[in-house]
N, C-alpha and C positions, 0 to 999 in steps of 0.2 A: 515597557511599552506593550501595549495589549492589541490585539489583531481587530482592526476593525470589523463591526457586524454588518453582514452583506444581505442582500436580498437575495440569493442563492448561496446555496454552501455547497453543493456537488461538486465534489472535484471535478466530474465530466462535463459541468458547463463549464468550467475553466478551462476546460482540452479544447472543448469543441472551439471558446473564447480563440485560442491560440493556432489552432486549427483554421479557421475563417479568417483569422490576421494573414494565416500565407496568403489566402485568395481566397474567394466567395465558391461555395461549393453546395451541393446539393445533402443531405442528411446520408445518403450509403457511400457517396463519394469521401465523406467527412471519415465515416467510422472502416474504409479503405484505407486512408493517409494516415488513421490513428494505428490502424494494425501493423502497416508499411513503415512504419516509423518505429515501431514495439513499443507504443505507448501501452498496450495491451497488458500488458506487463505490469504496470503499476496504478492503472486505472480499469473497472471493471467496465465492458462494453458490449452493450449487446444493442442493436436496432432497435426495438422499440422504446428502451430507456432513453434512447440518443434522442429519437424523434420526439419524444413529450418534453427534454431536456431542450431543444431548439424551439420549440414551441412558446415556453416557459422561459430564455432566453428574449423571444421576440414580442411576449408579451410585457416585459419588463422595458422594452425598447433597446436593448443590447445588441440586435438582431434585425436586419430586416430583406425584405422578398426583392433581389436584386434582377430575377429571371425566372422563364418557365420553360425548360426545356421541352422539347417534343421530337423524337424519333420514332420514324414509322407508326407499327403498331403500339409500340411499348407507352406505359401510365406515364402520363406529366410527370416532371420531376422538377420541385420548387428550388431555386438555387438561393440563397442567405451569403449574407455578407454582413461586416462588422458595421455598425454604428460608431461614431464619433464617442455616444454615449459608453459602445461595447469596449471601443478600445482601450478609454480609460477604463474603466472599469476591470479589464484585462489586465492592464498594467497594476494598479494600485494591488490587484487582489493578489496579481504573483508576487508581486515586491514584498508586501505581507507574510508573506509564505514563505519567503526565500530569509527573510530577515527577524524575523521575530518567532522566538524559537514558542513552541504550545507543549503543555502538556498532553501527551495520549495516554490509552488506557488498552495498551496490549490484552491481550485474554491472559495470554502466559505470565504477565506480570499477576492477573489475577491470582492465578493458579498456584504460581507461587508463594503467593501472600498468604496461603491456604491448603499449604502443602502437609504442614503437621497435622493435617486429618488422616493422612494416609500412613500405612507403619512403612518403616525407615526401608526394611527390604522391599515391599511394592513400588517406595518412592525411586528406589533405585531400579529398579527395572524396567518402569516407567521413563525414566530420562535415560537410559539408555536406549531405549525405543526412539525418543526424542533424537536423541544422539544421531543414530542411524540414521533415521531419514533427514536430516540436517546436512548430513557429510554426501550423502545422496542427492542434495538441492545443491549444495557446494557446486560438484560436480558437473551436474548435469548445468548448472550455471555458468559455469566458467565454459562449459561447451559450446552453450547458448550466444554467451555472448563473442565466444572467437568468431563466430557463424557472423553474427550480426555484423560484426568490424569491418567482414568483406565488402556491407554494403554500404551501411551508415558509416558516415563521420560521427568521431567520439562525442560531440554535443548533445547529437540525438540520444546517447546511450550514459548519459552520466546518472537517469535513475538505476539503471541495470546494472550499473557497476556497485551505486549504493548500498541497493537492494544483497549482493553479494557478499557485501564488505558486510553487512546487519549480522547475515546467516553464521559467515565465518567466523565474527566476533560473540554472536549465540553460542555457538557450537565451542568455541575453547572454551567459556563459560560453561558450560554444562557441565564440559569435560574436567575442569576444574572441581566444580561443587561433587560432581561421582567420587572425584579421587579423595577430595576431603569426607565423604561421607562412609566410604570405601574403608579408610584408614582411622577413621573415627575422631579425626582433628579438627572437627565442625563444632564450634561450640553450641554448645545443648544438645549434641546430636545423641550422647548418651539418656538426656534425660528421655528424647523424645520417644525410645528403645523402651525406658525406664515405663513411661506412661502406655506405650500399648502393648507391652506385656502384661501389666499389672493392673491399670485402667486408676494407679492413683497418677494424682498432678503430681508432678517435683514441686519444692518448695521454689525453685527458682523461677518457675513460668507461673506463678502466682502474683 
């Protein structure tokens, strides 16, 4: 089953989608209840992205101008709220998401795919650099999210936990690939030695 093609693909209009489902909010109030919440975390947010994103939202009909606020001195402040059309469109696009697994294309998966350019000791110092700051995100994560628990319910925080469980499961891996590299029980890891000392191929990587 393949993820249907949408007329948005920003994950931030699917926040904001979700966001407007609690109740109809104005564009700073929206990207308030996303930080309040630590969607921040796993969705990139800044105002002005938010604002062409609801824009872009309402122009597709997902979205529309449910109020105009005005206090005192301070600028109008246009309030949105979800369409009929938004909220399916919310639903189908999470359900997607939530059930049909996609291919990504990590950078580090690149990297790795492309690691044998580098000789065997910079490869290792390198992922141990990696290492470090991994067990450093670990941490400072798991700190993160006891913080968070005081205030949220676990629902809110089940990307924050994911996200954790990603780094942790990185990090044995890495930890893993050092020691076989380490100990030289990485198959081909000789030849790879082999070729950027000497600059010939092994007959094996041919």
């Amino acid at each position: 089953m393949a993820v249907k093609r949408r007329k948005l693909s920003n994950p931030l209009a699917l926040a904001v989608l979700v966001t407007l489902w609690q109740k109809p909010m104005h564009p700073y109030e929206i990207a308030q209840t996303l930080r309040r919440q630590g969607k921040d975390t796993s969705t990139k947010i800044n105002y002005g992205s938010l604002y062409t994103v609801v824009q872009s939202l309402e122009k597709h009909g997902f979205v529309e101008v449910t109020d105009v606020e005005r206090q005192g001195n301070r600028p109008e402040r246009t309030v949105y709220g979800l369409t009929e059309a938004g909220r399916t469109e919310m639903t189908e696009w999470l359900s997607d998401l939530v059930a049909v697994p996609v291919k990504e294309y990590p950078i580090f998966e690149t990297a790795l795919s492309l690691i044998g350019a580098l000789p065997p000791d910079e490869a290792v110092r390198l992922l141990e650099e990696r290492l470090r700051s991994l067990d450093l995100e670990v941490a400072s994560g798991r700190a993160a999210l006891a913080k968070l628990c005081e205030t949220l319910p676990r629902i809110f925080l089940v990307e924050v936990e994911y996200q954790l469980h990603m780094a942790e499961a990185q990090a044995e891996w890495v930890r893993g690939l050092l020691a076989e590299i380490e100990k030289g029980s990485l198959s081909g890891v000789e030849g790879w030695r082999q070729f950027h000392e000497t600059g010939v191929v092994p007959p094996e990587f041919t």
